[in-house]
C-alpha positions as CSV (number, residue, x, y, z in Angstrom):
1,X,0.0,0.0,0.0
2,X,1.4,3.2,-0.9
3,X,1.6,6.7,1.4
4,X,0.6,8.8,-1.5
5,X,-2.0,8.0,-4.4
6,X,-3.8,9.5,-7.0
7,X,-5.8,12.6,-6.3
8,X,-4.0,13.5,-3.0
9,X,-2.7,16.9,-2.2
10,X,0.7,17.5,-1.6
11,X,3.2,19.7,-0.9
12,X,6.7,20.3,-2.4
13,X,9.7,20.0,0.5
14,X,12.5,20.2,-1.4
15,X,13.7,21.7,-4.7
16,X,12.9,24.3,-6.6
17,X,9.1,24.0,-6.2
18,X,9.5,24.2,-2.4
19,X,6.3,25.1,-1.2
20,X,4.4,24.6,-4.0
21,X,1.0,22.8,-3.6
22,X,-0.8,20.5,-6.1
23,X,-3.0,17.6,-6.6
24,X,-0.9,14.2,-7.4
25,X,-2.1,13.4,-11.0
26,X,-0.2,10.3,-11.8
27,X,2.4,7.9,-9.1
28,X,5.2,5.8,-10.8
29,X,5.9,3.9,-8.1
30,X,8.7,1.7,-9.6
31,X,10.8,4.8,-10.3
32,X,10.0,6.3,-6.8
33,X,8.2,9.7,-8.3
34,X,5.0,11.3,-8.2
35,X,3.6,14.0,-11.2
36,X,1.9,17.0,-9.4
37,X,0.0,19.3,-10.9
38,X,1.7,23.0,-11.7
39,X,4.8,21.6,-9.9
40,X,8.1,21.0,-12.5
41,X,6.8,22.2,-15.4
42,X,9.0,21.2,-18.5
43,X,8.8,22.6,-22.0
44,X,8.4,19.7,-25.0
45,X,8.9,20.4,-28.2
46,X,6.6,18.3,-30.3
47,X,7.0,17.2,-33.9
48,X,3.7,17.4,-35.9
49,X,2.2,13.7,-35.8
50,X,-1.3,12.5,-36.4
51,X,-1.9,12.8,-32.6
52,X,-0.7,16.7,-32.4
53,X,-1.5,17.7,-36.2
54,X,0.7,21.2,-35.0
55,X,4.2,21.1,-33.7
56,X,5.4,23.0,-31.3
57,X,6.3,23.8,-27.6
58,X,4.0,22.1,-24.8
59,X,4.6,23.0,-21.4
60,X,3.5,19.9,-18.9
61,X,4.7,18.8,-15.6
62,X,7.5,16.2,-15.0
63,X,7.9,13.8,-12.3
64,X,9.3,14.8,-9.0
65,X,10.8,12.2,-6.1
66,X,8.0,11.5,-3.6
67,X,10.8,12.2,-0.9
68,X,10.5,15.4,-1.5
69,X,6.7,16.2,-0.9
70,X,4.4,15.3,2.1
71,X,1.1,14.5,1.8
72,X,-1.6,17.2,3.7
73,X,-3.7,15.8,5.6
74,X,-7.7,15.7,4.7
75,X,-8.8,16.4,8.7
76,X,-6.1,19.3,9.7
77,X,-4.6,20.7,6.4
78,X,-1.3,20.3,7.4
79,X,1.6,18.6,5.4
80,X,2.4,15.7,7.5
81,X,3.7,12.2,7.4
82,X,1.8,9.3,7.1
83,X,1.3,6.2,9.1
84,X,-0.8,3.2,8.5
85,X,-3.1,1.4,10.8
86,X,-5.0,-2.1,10.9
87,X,-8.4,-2.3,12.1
88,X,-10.5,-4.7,13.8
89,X,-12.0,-5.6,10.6
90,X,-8.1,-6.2,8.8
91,X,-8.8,-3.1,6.8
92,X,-5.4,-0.8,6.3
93,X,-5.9,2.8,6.6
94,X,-3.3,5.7,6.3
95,X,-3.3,7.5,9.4
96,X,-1.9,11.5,9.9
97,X,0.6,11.5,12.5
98,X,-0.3,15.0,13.7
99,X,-4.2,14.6,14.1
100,X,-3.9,11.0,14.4
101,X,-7.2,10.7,12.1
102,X,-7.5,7.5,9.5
103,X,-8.6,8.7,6.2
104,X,-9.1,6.9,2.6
């Protein structure tokens, strides 16, 4: 089970980001890196093809490390580190480690 998924909101800890906030858009989780969106941001350049019929620059975010965001927490807004716990029923839940709330 992973800390961070799709659809969480992060924010950047390291870098030239630092401080940015974004919602995770895509986790690569055998490379160890997260894409976040308006964090990174790269410029393409893009050869006419039949998927982009114009060439041209693209700007679109690259993959950062996931050591260098935390995830913030649903319940109490702050970036924190996350924990995992086992309940009665064998379910595994992530678990803030400021507020000490489960969420999923």
């Amino acid at each position: 089970m992973q800390k961070i998924r799709k659809g969480d909101m992060v924010r950047v800890i390291a870098g030239n980001d630092r401080g940015k906030e974004g919602e995770v858009l895509q986790v690569l989780p055998k490379e160890r890196r997260i894409i976040v969106k308006g964090v990174r941001m790269i410029t393409r350049h893009l050869r006419p093809s039949a998927k982009h019929r114009e060439g041209g620059i693209v700007q679109q975010e690259g993959p950062i490390d996931l050591s260098n965001v935390l995830l913030i927490c649903p319940e109490c807004d702050r970036p924190t580190r996350v924990g995992f716990v086992i309940t009665e029923t064998g379910e595994k839940l992530r678990q803030c480690k400021q507020c000490k709330k489960t969420f999923d």
